[in-house]
Phi, psi and omega in degrees: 000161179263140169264092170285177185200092158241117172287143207199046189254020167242156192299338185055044198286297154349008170224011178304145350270011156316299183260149199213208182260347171263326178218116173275206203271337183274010167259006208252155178250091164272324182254329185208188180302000197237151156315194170248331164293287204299336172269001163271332171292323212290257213349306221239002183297349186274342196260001200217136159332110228282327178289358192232088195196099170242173176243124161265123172199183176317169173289301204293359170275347214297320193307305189299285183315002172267322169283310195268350171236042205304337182260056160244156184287156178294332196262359172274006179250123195240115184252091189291137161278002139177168196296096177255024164077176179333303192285328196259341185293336185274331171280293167352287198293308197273027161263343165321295203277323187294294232289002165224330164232095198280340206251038202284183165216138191258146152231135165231139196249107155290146220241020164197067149272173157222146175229119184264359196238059203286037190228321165276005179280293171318310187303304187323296188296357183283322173272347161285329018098299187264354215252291213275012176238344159262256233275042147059010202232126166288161199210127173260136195285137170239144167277118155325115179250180208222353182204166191260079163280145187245356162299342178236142180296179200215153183222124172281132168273152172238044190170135189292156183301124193253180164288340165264179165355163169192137177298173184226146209250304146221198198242124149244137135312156200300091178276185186276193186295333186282291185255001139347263169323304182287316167348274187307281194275034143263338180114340193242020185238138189238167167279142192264119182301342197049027177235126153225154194262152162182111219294174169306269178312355181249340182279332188265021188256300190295326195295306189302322173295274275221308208215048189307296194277024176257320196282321169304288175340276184346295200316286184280014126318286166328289212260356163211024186053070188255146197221351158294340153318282205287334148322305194278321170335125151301156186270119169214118152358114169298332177300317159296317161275344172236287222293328170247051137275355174270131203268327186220080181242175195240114194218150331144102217255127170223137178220096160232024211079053182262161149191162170256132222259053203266045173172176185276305228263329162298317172311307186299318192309303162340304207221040174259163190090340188277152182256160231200111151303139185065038167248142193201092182240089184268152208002065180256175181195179240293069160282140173238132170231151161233177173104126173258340200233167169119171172309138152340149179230128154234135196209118168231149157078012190271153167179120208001114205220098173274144249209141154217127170229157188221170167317301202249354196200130147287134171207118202240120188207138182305195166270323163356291181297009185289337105036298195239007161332317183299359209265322177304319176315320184291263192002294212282353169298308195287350199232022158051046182236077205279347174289358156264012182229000000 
């Protein structure tokens, strides 16, 4: 059977003062009237059982996904006593899921994407999806891109992307702009998604190979709630720790409108043209202000600029600078001000 597995454990510092330590950015109705949790369950709701849906977050989140996802079971919610990255949110879920479906296959999603094309989405993912579960192998969403970004790791292909499978020939890391640009214009290279398929047994095969003792924590999570193992886990990526280490993987060509919604400069790229109440902006161009509640925003002579306001706190920035939001974040941490975070 298919298993969705969404993760929805981050802190959202980079979207501060939106996001905050009680409710981070993937609780936030940033793009629409819905969250960003609730518009990655939506997109993909056809494809998966209400029982076969689980959330991986934080302990202090649970409450919010129980308001954005009310009809899950109290045991579909996997709440870590604190954040040990990808790899250990993913072995949970899946020792979770073998104890009733060992031969299951996971899609696991991170919970602050955006897709404007969510239906070719479905499809897409329907198929990758039946690829990893007839040839027993993991399989990855890779994005087409569309411009030479140094913001996304990148996956070599080894034959340009078709509608079906493609071998994945190795991982870059995030690289600078010279070659970015030769990446994207050769052709054989994609953004690496963090979205993956993966059947049970070969993921609990890489792990055991790859990530013994992440895969162990998990386990006596799970089975007697011991929670000191899983503590002591250094923080990693599943992509780092399982996926490029892998001699043979399968990946997934995706052109859907993706983007990753991992900074104000995506956002803003997102939501121009949307209109904002209590904003007054004279001979200006492209300023974004978010943010619905908080003071008037006036503004002359401004260009291009993204604005975020809140009750208590503005925050005015290029989009360029979305980035270093964390840095304010450290500031009011180091000037003892948790009533700001």
């Amino acid at each position: 059977m298919n298993w969705l597995v969404l993760l929805a454990g981050g802190r959202g510092e980079r979207f501060w003062p939106l996001s905050r330590r009680a409710h981070p950015k993937q609780f936030l109705p940033l793009l629409s009237s819905r969250s960003l949790l609730q518009e990655t369950r939506e997109r993909v709701v056809d494809l998966f059982s209400p029982e076969r849906v689980l959330v991986v977050t934080g302990e202090a989140y649970v409450g919010c996904v129980r308001e954005q996802l009310p009809d899950l079971r109290a045991d579909q919610i996997l709440a870590e006593p604190a954040g040990r990255g990808t790899a250990a949110s993913v072995a949970w879920a899946a020792q979770s899921i073998a104890a009733s479906d060992p031969d299951a296959v996971l899609a696991v999603l991170p919970s602050d994407h955006a897709v404007a094309q969510p239906s070719r989405f479905q499809e897409r993912l329907g198929r990758a999806l039946e690829h990893a579960a007839a040839h027993g192998e993991m399989t990855l969403f890779g994005i087409v891109p569309d411009r030479p970004d140094t913001g996304f790791g990148y996956i070599e292909i080894a034959s340009a992307p078709g509608d079906g499978a493609s071998r994945v020939v190795r991982f870059v890391e995030k690289p600078d702009t010279g070659e970015a640009v030769r990446m994207v214009e050769s052709g054989r290279f994609l953004w690496n998604s963090g979205m993956f398929m993966l059947p049970l047994p070969a993921l609990e095969e890489a792990f055991l190979r790859f990530m013994p003792r992440c895969w162990e924590a998990s386990g006596e999570l799970l089975a007697s709630g011991s929670v000191g193992p899983f503590l002591e886990l250094d923080s990693v990526s599943l992509d780092v720790g399982i996926m490029e280490r892998m001699a043979e993987l399968a990946v997934f060509a995706l052109n859907v409108g993706w983007d990753d919604v991992g900074s104000f400069e995506a956002v803003a790229r997102l939501q121009k043209g949307r209109a904002t109440e209590g904003v007054v902006l004279e001979d200006s161009r492209d300023v974004v202000v978010l943010g619905d509640e908080g003071p008037l925003v006036a503004g002359i002579g401004l260009q291009g600029l993204v604005i975020v306001r809140t009750p208590d706190a503005v925050l005015i920035l290029p989009p360029e600078h979305a980035q270093s939001v964390r840095t304010i974040v450290r500031r009011l941490q180091a000037a003892g001000r948790p009533d700001l975070l």
